[in-house]
C-alpha positions in Angstrom: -6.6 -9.4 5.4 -4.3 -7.9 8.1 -1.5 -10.4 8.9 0.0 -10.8 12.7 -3.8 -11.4 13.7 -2.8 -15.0 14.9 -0.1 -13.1 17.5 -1.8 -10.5 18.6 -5.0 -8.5 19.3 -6.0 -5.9 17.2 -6.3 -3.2 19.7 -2.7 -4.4 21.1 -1.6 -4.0 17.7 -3.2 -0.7 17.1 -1.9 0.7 20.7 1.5 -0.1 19.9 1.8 1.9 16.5 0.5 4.5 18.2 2.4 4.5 20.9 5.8 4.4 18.5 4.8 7.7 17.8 3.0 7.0 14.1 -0.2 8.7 13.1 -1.3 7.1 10.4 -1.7 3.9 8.8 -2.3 2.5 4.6 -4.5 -0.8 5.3 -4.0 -3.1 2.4 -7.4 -5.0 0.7 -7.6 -7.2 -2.1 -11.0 -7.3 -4.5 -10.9 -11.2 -4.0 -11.5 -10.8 -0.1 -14.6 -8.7 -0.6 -16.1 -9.6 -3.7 -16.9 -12.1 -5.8 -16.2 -12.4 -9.6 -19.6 -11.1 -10.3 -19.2 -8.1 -8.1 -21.7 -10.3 -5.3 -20.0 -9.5 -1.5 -17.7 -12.3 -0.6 -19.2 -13.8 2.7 -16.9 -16.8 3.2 -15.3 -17.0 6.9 -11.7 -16.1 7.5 -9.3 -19.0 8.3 -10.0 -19.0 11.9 -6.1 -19.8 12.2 -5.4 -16.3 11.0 -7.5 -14.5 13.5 -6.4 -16.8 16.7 -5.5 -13.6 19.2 -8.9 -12.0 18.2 -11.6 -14.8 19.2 -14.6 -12.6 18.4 -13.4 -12.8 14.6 -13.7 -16.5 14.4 -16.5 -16.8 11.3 -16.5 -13.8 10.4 -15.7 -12.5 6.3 -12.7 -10.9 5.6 -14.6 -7.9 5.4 -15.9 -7.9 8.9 -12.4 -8.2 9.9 -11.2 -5.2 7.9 -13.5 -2.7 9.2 -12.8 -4.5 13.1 -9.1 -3.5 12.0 -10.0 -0.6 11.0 -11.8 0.5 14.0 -9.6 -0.6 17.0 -7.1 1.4 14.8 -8.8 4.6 14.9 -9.3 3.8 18.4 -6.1 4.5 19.2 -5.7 7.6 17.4 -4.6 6.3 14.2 -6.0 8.1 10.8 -6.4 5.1 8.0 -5.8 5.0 4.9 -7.7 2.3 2.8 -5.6 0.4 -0.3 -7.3 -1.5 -2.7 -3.8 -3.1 -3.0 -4.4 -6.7 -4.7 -7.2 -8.2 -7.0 -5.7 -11.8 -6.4 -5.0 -12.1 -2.7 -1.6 -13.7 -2.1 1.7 -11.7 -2.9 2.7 -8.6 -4.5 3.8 -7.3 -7.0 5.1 -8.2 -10.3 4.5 -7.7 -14.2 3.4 -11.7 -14.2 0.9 -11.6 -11.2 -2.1 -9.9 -13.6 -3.0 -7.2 -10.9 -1.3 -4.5 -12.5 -4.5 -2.4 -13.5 -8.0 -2.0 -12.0 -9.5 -5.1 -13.9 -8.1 -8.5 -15.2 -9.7 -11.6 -16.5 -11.8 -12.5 -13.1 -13.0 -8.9 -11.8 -14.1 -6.6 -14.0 -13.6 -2.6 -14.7 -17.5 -2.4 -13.0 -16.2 -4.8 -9.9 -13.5 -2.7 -9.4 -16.1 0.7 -8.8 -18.7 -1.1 -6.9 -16.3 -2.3 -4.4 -15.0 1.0 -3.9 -18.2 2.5 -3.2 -18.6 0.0 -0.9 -15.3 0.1 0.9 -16.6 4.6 0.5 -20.0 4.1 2.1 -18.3 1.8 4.9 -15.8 4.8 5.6 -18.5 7.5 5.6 -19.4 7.0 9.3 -15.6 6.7 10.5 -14.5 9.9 10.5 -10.5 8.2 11.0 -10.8 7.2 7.4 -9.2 10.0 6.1 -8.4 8.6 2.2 -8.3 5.9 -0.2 -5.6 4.7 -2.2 -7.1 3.8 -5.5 -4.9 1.2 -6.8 -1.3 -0.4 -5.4 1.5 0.4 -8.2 0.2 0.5 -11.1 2.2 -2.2 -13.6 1.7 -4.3 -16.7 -1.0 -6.8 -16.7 -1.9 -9.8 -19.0 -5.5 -9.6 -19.8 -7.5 -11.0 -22.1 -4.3 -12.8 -23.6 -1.9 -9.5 -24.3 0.3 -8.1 -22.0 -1.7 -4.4 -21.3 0.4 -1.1 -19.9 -0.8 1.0 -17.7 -0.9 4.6 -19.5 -1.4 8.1 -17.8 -3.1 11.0 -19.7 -4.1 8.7 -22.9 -7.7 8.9 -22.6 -9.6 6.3 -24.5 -11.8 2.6 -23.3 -12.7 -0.3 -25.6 -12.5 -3.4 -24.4 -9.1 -3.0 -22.2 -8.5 0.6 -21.0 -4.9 1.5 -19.7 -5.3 5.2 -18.8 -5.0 5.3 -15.0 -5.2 8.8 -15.1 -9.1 8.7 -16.7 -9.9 5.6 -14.4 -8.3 7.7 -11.2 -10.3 10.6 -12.5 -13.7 8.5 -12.8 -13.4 6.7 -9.5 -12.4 9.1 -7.2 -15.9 10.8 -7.9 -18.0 8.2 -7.6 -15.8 7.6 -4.2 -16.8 10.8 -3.1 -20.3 10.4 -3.7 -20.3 8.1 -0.6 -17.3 9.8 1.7 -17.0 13.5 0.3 -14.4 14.3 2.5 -11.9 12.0 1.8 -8.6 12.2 0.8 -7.8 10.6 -2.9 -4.8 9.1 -3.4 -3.6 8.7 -6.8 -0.7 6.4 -7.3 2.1 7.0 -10.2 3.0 5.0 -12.9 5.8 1.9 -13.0 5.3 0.8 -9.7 4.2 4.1 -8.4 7.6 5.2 -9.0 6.6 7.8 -11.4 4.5 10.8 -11.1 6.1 12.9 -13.7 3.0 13.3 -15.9 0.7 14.4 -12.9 1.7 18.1 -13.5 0.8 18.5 -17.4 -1.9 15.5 -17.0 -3.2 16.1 -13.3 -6.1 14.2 -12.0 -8.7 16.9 -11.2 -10.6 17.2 -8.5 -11.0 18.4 -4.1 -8.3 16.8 -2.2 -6.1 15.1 -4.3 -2.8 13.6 -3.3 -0.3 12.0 -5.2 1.7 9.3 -3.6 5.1 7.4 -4.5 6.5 4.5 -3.7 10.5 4.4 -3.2 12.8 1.5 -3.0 16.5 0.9 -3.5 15.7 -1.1 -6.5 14.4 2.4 -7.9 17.7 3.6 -8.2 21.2 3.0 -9.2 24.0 1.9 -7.0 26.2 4.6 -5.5 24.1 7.4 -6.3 25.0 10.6 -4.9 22.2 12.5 -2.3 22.3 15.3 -5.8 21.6 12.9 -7.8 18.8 11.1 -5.9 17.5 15.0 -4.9 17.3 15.6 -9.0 15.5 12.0 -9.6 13.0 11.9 -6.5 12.3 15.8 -8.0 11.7 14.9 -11.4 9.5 11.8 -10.3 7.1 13.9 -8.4 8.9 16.3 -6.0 8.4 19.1 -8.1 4.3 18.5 -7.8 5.2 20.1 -4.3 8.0 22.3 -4.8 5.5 23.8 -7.5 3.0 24.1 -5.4 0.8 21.9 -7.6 0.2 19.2 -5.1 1.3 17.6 -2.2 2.6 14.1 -2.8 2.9 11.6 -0.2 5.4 8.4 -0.4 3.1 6.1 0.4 5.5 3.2 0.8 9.4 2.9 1.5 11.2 0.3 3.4 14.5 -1.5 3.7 15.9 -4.4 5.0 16.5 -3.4 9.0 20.2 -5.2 9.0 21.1 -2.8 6.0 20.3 0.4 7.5 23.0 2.8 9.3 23.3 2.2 13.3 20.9 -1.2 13.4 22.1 -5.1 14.0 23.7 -6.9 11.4 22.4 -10.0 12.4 20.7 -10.4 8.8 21.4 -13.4 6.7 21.2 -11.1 3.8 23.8 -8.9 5.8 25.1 -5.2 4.7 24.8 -3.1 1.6 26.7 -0.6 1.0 23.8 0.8 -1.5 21.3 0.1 0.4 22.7 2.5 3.5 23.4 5.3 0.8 20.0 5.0 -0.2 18.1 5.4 3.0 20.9 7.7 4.0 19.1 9.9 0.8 15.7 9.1 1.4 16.3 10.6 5.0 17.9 13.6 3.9 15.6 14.2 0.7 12.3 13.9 3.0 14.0 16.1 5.6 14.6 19.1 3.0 10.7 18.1 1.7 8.9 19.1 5.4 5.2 19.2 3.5 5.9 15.5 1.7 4.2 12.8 3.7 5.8 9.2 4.2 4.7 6.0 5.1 7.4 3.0 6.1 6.5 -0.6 4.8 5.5 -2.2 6.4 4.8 -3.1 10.1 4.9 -6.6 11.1 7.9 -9.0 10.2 5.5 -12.1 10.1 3.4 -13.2 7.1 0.4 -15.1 6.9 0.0 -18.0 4.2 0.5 -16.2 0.2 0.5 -17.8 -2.9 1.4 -16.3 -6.1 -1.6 -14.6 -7.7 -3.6 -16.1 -10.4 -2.1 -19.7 -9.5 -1.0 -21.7 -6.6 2.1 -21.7 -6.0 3.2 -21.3 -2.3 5.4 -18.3 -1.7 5.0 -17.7 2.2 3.5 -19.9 4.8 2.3 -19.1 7.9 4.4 -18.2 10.1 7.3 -16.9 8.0 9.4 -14.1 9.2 11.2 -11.5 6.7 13.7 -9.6 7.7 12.7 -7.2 5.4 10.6 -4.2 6.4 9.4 -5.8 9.6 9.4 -3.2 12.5 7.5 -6.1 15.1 9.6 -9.2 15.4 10.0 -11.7 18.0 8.5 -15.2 18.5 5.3 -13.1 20.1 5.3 -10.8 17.4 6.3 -8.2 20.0 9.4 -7.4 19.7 10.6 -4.0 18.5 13.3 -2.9 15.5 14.2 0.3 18.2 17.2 1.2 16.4 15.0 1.3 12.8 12.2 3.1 14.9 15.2 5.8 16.3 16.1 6.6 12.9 12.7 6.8 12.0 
């Protein structure tokens, strides 16, 4: 469910983005927060806590508030991307948190298509839905007791299927069936750093995008901007310099206090890395003018997360990263304007 919805209204919210000069926005769900286990709509309230600056939502599902979301931001302008991003709500990502592929142990393969033609039929009438992103960074996954790889181009099923390509394939059809003019997004493998199979192996189909994700932790230290050019190429800038496709990084973020020109009021303080990297990133996107981008991620607060698939407490309510966060500030208003300038 969105996060900052205790500090702020949804149209304030929405009005704000917009106003920073974005036009779009990836809107995270997880499966747990629409459906049930047996693929039954999840109909519990929301934590009223969660929704405090947005009254009206008080007992309503998770789902109710999603589409609200999704609404007050189209009503300012702002094209929406949906994400099925989680199947355990609660923090992302890692091998260990078992929500690496479309299925695990609690939703099934069949779960995982039903709520995506519901989340497609929902869209249909919003004409500011302009795509879905099938699945957040595709990863390992322990299912039914092995550890299970994500694969692209395999083909095969049985019991666990690992072929994201196939499952990409399958979905974004029956997706379409419900919104046919939607944008599919089709994440790469290893943390969707890695689209290099797309080209030989390409998920077929009417609008198709590819997206990346890219993070320092993708790269070495002190790489050179030829270097990084030559990797972010051979990852899945080629699928546009070929003219196969155009892919679009759907995530990329940094620490604000380790970027070029911003305060250095961090705990975690400077990188010398880190600077080159979004130094490279910068330049690479600017010499790629048809590759889309999206930052991660908007607010600097997060709402209560456990680690997926048990309970363990990672955030509480209320706690502030200074990683990614563009909103910061007690009120959750205040503004990252140097991040935003460089942006």
């Amino acid at each position: 469910m969105p996060s900052i919805l205790d500090r702020l209204d949804r149209g304030e919210i929405a009005a704000r983005i917009a106003e920073e000069g974005f036009n779009h926005v990836r809107l995270t769900w997880a499966t747990g927060t629409f459906s049930n286990k047996d693929g039954t709509p999840y109909t519990a309230p929301a934590d009223g806590g969660q929704v405090a600056a947005n009254p009206d939502l008080r007992g309503a599902a998770p789902w109710d508030v999603y589409w609200a979301c999704v609404d007050a931001l189209a009503g300012a302008g702002l094209a929406v991307i949906t994400n099925q991003h989680l199947h355990f709500p609660g923090c992302c990502c890692s091998d260990t948190d078992v929500n690496g592929l479309w299925y695990n142990d609690n939703w099934s393969p069949a779960v995982f298509i039903s709520t995506w033609i519901r989340v497609a039929q929902a869209s249909a009438s919003r004409p500011l839905v302009v795509g879905h992103d099938l699945h957040n960074e595709w990863r390992p996954a322990k299912i039914g007791g092995q550890m299970r790889t994500p694969t692209w181009g395999t083909g095969g099923s049985g019991s666990f299927p690992t072929d994201v390509r196939l499952l990409m394939q399958n979905t974004t059809g029956r997706i379409r069936a419900e919104d046919r003019d939607c944008l599919a997004i089709c994440e790469g493998l290893n943390y969707a750093s890695d689209l290099s199979k797309a080209g030989a192996f390409p998920v077929t189909g009417k609008c198709i995008v590819y997206s990346l994700h890219d993070y320092k932790w993708f790269h070495p230290d002190g790489q050179s901007q030829a270097g990084y050019f030559d990797a972010m190429d051979t990852r899945g800038g080629y699928l546009a310099r070929q003219g196969i496709a155009l892919p679009w990084i759907g995530e990329w973020g940094s620490d604000n206090a380790r970027i070029p020109g911003t305060p250095r009021g961090s705990a975690s303080g400077s990188s010398a890395a880190q600077e080159q990297w979004f130094a490279n990133i910068r330049a690479w996107l600017a010499a790629r003018p048809n590759v889309g981008w999206c930052w991660w991620q908007w607010p600097a607060w997060w709402a209560r997360a456990t680690r997926p698939g048990t309970s363990e407490l990672v955030y509480d309510d209320g706690h502030t990263r200074t990683t990614y966060g563009i909103a910061a500030g007690q009120d959750g208003k205040g503004t990252s304007t140097d991040l935003l300038g460089l942006l």
